[in-house]
Each structure stands twice: as C-alpha cells, then as structure tokens.
C-alpha positions as CSV (number, residue, x, y, z in Angstrom):
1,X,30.6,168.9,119.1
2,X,27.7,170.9,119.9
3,X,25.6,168.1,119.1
4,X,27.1,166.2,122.1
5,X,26.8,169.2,124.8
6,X,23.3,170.7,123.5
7,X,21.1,167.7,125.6
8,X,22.7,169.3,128.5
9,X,21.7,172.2,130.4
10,X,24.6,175.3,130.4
11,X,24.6,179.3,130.4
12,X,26.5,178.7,127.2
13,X,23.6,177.2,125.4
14,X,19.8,178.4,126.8
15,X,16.7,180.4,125.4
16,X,18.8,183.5,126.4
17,X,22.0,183.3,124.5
18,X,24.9,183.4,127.1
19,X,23.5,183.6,130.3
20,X,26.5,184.1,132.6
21,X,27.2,186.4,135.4
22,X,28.3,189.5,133.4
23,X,29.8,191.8,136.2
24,X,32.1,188.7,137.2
25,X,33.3,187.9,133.5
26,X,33.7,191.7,132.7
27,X,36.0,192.0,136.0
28,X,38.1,189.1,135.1
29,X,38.4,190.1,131.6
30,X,39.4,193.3,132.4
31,X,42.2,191.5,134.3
32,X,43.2,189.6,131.7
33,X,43.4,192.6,129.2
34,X,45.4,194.7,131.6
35,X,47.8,191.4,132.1
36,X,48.6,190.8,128.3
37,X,49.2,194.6,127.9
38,X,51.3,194.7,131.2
39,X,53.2,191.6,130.2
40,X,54.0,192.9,126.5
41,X,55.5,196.1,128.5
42,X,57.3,194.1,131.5
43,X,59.0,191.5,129.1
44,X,59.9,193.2,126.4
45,X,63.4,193.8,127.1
46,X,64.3,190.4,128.5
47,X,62.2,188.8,125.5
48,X,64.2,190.8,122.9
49,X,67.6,189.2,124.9
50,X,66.8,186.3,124.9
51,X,65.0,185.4,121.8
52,X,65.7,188.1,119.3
53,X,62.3,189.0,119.4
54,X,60.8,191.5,121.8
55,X,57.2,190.0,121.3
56,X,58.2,186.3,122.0
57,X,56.6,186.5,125.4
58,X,53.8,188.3,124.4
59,X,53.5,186.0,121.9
60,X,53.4,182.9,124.6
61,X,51.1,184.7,126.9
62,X,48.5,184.9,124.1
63,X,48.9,181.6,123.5
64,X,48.1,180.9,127.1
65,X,45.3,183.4,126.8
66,X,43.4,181.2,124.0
67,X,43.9,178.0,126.2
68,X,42.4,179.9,129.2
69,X,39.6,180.8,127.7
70,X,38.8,177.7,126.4
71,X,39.1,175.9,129.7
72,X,36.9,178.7,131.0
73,X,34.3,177.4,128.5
74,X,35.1,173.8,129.1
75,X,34.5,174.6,132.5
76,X,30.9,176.3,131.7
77,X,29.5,173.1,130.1
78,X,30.4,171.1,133.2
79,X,27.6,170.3,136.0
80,X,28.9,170.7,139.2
81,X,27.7,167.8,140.2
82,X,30.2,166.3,138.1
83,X,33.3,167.4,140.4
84,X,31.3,166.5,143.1
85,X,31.2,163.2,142.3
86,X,34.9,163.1,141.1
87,X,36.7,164.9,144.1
88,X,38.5,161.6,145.4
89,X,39.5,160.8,142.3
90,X,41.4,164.6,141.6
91,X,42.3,164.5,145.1
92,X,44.4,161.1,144.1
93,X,45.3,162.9,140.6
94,X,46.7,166.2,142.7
95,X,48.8,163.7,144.8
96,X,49.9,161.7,141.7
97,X,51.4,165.1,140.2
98,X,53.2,166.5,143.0
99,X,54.9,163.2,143.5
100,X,55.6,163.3,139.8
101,X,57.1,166.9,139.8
102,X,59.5,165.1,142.6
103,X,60.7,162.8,140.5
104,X,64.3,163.1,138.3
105,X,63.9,163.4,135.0
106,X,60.1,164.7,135.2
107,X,60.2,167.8,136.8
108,X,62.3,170.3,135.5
109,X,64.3,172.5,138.2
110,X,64.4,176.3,137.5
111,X,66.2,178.7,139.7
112,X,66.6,175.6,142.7
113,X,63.1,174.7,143.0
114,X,61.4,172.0,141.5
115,X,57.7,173.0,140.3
116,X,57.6,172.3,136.9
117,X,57.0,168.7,134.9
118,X,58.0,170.3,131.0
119,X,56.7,169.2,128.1
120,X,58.3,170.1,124.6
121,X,56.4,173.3,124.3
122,X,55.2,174.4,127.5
123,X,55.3,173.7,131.0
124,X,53.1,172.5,133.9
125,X,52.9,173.6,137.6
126,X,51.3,171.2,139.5
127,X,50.7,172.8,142.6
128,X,48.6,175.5,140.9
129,X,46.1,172.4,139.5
130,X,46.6,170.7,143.4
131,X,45.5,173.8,145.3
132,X,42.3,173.5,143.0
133,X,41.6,170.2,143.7
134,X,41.9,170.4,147.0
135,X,39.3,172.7,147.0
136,X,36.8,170.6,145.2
137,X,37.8,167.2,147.4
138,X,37.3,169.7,150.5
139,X,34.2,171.1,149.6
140,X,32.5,167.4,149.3
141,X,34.2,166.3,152.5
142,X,32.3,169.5,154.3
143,X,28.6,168.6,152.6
144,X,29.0,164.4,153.2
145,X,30.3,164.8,157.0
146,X,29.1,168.1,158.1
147,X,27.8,167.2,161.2
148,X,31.1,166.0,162.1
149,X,32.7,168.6,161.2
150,X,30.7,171.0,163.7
151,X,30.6,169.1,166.6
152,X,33.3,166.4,167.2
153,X,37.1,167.0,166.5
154,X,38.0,164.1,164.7
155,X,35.6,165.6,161.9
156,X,37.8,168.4,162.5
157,X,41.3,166.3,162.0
158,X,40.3,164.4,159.6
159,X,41.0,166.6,156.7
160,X,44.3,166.9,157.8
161,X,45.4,163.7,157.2
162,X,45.1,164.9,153.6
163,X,46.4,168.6,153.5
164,X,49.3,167.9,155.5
165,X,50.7,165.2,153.3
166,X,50.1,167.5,150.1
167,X,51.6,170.7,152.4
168,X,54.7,168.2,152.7
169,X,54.9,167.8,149.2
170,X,54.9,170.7,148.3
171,X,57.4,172.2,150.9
172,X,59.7,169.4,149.3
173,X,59.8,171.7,145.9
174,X,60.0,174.1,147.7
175,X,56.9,175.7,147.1
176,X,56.4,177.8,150.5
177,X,53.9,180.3,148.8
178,X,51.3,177.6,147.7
179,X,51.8,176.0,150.5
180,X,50.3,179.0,152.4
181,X,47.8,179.3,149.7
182,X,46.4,176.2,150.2
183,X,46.1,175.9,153.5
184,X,44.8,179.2,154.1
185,X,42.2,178.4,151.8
186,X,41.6,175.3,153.4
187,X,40.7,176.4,157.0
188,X,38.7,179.4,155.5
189,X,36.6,176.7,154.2
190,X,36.7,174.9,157.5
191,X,35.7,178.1,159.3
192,X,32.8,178.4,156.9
193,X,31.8,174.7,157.2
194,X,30.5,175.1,161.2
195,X,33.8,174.3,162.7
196,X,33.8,175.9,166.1
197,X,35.4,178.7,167.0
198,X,38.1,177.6,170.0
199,X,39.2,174.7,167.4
200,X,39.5,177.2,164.4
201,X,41.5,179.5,166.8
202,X,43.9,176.3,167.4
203,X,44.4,175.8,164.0
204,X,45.4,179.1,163.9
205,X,48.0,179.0,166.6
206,X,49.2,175.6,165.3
207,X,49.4,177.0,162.1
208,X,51.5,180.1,162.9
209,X,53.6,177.6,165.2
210,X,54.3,175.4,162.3
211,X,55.0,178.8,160.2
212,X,57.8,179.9,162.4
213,X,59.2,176.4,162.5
214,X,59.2,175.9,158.7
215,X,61.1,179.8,158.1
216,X,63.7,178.5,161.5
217,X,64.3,175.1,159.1
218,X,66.3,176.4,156.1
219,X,68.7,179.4,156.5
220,X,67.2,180.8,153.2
221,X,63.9,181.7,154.4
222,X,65.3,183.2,157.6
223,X,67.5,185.5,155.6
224,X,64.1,186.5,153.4
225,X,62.1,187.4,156.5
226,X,65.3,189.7,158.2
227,X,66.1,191.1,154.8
228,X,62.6,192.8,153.8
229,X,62.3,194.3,156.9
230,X,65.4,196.6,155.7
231,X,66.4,195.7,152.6
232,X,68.7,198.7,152.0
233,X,70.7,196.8,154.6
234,X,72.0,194.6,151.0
235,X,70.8,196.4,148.4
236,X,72.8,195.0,146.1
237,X,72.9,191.6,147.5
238,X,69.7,189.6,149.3
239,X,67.7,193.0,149.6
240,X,68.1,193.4,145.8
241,X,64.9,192.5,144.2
242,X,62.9,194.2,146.8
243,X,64.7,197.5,146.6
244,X,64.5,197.6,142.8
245,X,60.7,196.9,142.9
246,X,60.6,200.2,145.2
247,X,62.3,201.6,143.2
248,X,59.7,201.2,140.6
249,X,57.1,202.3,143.0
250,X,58.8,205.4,143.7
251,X,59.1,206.1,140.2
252,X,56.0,205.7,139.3
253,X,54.6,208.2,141.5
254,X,50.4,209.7,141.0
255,X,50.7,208.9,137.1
256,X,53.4,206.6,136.1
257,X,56.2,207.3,133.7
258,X,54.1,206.3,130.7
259,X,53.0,202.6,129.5
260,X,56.4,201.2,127.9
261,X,58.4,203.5,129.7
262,X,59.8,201.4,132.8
263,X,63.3,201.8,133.5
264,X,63.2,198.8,135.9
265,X,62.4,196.2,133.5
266,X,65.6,196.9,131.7
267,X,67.1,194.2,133.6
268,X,67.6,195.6,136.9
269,X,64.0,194.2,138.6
270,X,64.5,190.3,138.1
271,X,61.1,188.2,137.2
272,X,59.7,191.7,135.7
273,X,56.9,189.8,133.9
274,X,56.3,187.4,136.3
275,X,55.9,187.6,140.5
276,X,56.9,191.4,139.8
277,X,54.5,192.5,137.3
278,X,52.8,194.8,139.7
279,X,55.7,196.6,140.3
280,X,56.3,197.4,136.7
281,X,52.8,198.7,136.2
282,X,52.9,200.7,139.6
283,X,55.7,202.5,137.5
284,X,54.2,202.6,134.5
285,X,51.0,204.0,135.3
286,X,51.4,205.0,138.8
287,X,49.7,205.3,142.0
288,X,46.4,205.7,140.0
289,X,46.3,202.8,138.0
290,X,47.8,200.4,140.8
291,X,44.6,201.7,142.6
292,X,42.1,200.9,139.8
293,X,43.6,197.3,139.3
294,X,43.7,196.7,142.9
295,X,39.8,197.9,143.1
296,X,39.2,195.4,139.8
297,X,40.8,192.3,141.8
298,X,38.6,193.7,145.1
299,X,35.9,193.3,142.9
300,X,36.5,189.8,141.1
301,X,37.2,188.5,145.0
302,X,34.1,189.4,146.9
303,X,32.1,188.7,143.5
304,X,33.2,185.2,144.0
305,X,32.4,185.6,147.8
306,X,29.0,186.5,146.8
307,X,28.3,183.6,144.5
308,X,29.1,181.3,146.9
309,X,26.7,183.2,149.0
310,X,24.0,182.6,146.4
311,X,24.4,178.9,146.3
312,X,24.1,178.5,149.6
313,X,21.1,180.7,149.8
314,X,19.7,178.2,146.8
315,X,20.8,175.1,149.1
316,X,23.7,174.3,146.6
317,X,26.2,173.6,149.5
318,X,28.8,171.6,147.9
319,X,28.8,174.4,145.1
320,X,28.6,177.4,147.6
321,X,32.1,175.4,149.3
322,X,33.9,175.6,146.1
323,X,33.1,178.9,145.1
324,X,34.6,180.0,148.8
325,X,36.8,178.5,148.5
326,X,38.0,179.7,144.9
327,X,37.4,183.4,146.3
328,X,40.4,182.5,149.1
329,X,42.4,181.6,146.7
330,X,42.4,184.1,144.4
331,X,42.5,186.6,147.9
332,X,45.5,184.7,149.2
333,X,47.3,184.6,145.8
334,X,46.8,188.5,145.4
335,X,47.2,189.4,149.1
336,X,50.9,187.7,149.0
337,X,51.7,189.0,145.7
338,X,51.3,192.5,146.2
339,X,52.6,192.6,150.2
340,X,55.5,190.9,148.4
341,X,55.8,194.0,145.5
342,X,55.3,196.8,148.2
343,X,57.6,195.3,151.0
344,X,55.2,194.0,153.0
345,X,56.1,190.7,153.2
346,X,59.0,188.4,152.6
347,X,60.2,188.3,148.7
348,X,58.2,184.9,147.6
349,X,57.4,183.6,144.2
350,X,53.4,183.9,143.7
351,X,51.8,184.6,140.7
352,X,49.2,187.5,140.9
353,X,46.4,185.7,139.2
354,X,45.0,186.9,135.7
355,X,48.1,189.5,135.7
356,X,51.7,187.5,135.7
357,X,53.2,185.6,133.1
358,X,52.4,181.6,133.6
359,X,50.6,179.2,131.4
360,X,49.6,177.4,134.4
361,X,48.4,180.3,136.5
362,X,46.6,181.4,134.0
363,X,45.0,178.8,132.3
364,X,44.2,177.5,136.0
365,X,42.6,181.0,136.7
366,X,40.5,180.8,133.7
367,X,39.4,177.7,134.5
368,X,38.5,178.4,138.2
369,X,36.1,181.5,136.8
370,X,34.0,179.1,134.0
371,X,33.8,177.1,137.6
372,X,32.5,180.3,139.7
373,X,30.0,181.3,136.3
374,X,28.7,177.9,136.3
375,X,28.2,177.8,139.9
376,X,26.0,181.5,139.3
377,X,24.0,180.4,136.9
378,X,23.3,177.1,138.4
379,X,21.8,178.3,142.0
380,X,20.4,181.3,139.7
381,X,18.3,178.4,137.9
382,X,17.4,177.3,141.5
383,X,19.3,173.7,140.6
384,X,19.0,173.1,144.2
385,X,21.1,170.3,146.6
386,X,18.9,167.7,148.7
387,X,22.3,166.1,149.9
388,X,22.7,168.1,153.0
389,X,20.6,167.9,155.7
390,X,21.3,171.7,156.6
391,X,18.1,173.6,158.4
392,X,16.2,176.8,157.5
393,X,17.7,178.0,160.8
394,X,21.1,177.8,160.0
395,X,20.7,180.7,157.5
396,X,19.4,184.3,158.6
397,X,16.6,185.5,156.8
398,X,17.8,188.1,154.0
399,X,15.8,190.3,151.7
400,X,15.6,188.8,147.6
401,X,18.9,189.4,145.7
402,X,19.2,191.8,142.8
403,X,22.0,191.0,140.4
C-alpha cells in the first residue's frame, strides 16, 4: 500500500514525518476523546437495557472511532484537486442517496423519519455525506463561474436549482435540521464568493420566509416552536425532553455531580447519548467543563475559518471554498445542538459533531478534518491555483502568518 501512495505528495509521507496542522488535530482529538468518554457515561444505562451489556455502545462508538480515523487519513493522501475535479460527480452521488433513503425497503424508518439506508451491521445517514458534497460541488461552481456570481443574478440563482431540489429531499425524510445545515452553509459560501450584498440580504429574507412556511406546514413543528418557549407548560408531555435536559443543566451546577454520576441518563432524558449528549456532560461535569468544551469546539471552528483563510491567501480558491465551508458546518451543527440542549431553540435532532453517538456523524466528521489538514498543508507548501482569474486587489494586504 505504501508503495502506491509514496510517488505522491501528502503531510503523511514528507522529509518531516507528519507534517499536519497540529493545533487543529489536537483540538479535534480532544473532541473525540471527551466524546467516547462522554458517550460511555451517557449510554451506559440504556446500553445495559437493551443489550445486557453496559459497554455495547461504547463498544460501537469505538468501532466508529477506528473508521473515522482512517477516513481522516484516507482523506490526507488525497489532492484536492482530486474533488475538484469530481464535484459533479458526488453532487450526482449525494442525489442518488437521498433518493435511495426514500425508497421502501432501503431506508430504514426510526422514530417516523426516514434517514437511514441499514446495512447488516451498521447504518448510513445520507444527508450527513450530501451536506459534504454539497460543499465540494459548491465550492467549484464559486472558482469556474465567479464572475457570475458577483455581478449578474442568474450566477446568483443558479445554485439553487441544485440546493433546493436536495433541500426538498431532504425535508421529505424529514430531516429539518440538515436541511438548515446545508443551506446555511451554502449561502455563507455564497456570501464569501462576492455575491452582493442586497441579493445575499434577499436570500436571507426568502430564506426566513420559506422558514416560517415550512414550521406553518406540519402541525408537529408548530407544536416544537410553541412548546420550547415554556416547556413546563407539558412537562410531561411535548415539553418533556427539554425540561429533563434542564434539569440536567441545573444539576450540574459550577462542577457537575461527578463523571458517571447523571441521574438523567437513567432513562428519564431520551437520546442521552445522542442529540443530548451535552446535556449529560453539562451535569456531569458542570458549568466548567460545558465551558471548556464549548471553548474546544470555538477553537476547532475558527481554526477551520483560518485555513481557509490561508488558502486563499496562497491562491488555492477552490480549497479556501471548501474549507469555509466545512467551518459552517461544523458552526451550524454545534450552534443548533447546543441552543437545542439549553432551550434555545426548538427540540431538533442534530448531532453535535465529534461528541454524539453516530457512525455517520462521526466518521463524516473525521473525514471533513483529514479534508481541512490536507487543505493546511497544501497552501502551506504554496501548491498554488492558476484557475481563478482573482486580482491582487481583491485581497487586503496582511502581515506573514505565524502558525
């Protein structure tokens, strides 16, 4: 194997061992570490119910773990000139899955919604592999028809004749949560790509519009959005997942009850290990340590912010796109996740990425930082981009990085 990928360049493989970005990797690990010990605690009870053993989901997560990191290194030996070149054809590939999840027979229902296609051992969620993808396919259309883009609307449009289809889709699971995701991401990306600012401000307009139409369609998202404003109101009916992850929170208090300790995890907060992970570690180690691991996902997000900045300062637009527009991602993921824990927002099932339990999330995750090292070390190695016809003026002069 390592005779096939040594020819090519990679941080894996150079004069100075691993050359990656270490504060990035060290951040993300962290993550990771604090996610398997956080789901050992979180699941343990509802393991031990279900399976006999109190470990089984531990045991699964690790599992996931080891796949993650090898698509993380998979991901390393890649060029990214490679996805460049093959956006349209995981753009296609995106589509192709969420139609498949759609199907009977192929995707696997779980609690009413249909996100999963299962396999005999594990399952897949293709709208966490789509929202990827449509980052890659985005980040091409932005380099090959930038000037477009900035100065005539139908460069503007044009995109959406491709996220709205796959918004469709995935409303059709439902999947309102990815949904959000991905389009957030998606007109970040626009933002950053030139597009003007009275046309990104309709966007946003539309976009709230089409928000408030989408939560007036189906009764059940209209009762989520009037019940976590006072979810005491039905405690014990559709206020009670909210006011049991509050209840962790208050529990919790400056230090936490102790790791292991939850109360809530003993089957009163449903999806402990999962979308409400956070809440079981706000209890367990209190206000503190929910403070520490938001600072570490602060960190991991405007790291990724600033290697996209560095590609684009080496003239690796295409590259600087996709690492943006990884960063919004991960910021809307973790944004939604934790408004959803602390009652900020509407109870909705998001992963909190590198932290819940999820093959998919996580090995997705994984994947998406070897993307974001590679990208580093690439416009570190000053593997420059002549396919844009970008100026020196578009980009203020700024003082030499230090890393």
């Amino acid at each position: 194997m390592l005779g096939v990928i040594k020819p090519y360049p990679s941080p894996l493989i150079s004069g100075r061992g691993i050359d990656v970005d270490f504060p990035m990797l060290a951040g993300c690990l962290a993550l990771l570490g604090l996610g398997l010990v956080m789901i050992t605690s979180a699941s343990s009870e509802v393991a031990a119910a279900q399976s006999g053993n109190s470990l089984y989901m531990m045991t699964r997560h690790l599992i996931y773990l080891v796949l993650g990191i090898g698509a993380c290194g998979v991901t390393l030996m890649i060029p990214v000139a490679t996805w460049q070149r093959l956006g349209w054809w995981m753009l296609m590939g995106a589509f192709g899955l969420l139609v498949a999840v759609l199907v009977p027979g192929v995707g696997r229902e779980v609690n009413g919604s249909m996100r999963w296609i299962g396999f005999s051992f594990f399952n897949v969620q293709p709208s966490e592999i789509a929202k990827v993808f449509v980052v890659i396919f985005l980040a091409g259309y932005l380099i090959r028809r930038q000037t477009e883009v900035r100065e005539t609307w139908m460069g503007f449009f044009k995109p959406f004749v491709v996220l709205l289809p796959m918004a469709f889709l995935l409303l059709m699971e439902p999947d309102f949560g990815a949904t959000v995701v991905m389009m957030g991401a998606a007109a970040a990306m626009l933002f950053l790509g030139g597009v003007g600012l009275f046309r990104f401000g309709l966007m946003v307009v539309l976009a709230v519009g089409a928000v408030f139409l989408l939560v007036q369609a189906q009764p059940y998202r209209m009762a989520r959005l009037i019940t976590f404003t006072d979810p005491w109101a039905d405690q014990f009916g559709s206020g009670y997942q909210l006011t049991q992850a509050l209840i962790a929170f208050g529990r919790g208090q400056w230090l936490g009850v102790g790791l292991g300790n939850s109360v809530q995890k003993q089957f009163y907060l449903p999806e402990a290990h999962t979308d409400f992970v956070f809440s079981v570690l706000a209890e367990e180690l209190g206000v503190v340590g929910s403070l520490c691991t938001v600072a570490l996902f602060v960190f991991v997000c405007i790291r990724g912010m600033y290697i996209g900045l560095w590609a684009e300062k080496a003239k690796q637009f295409f590259a600087a796109y996709v690492a943006y527009g990884l960063s919004f991602l991960w910021i809307g993921q973790f944004l939604i996740n934790i408004g959803v824990n602390v009652g900020l927002l509407p109870t909705k099932g998001l992963t909190l990425p590198f932290l819940s339990y999820g093959g998919s999330s996580l090995v997705i995750c994984c994947a998406c930082l070897g993307l974001l090292l590679r990208i580093e070390w690439e416009s570190r190695a000053a593997l420059g981009s002549e396919e844009a016809d970008f100026k020196e003026s578009d980009f203020a002069e700024e003082a030499p990085r230090g890393r």
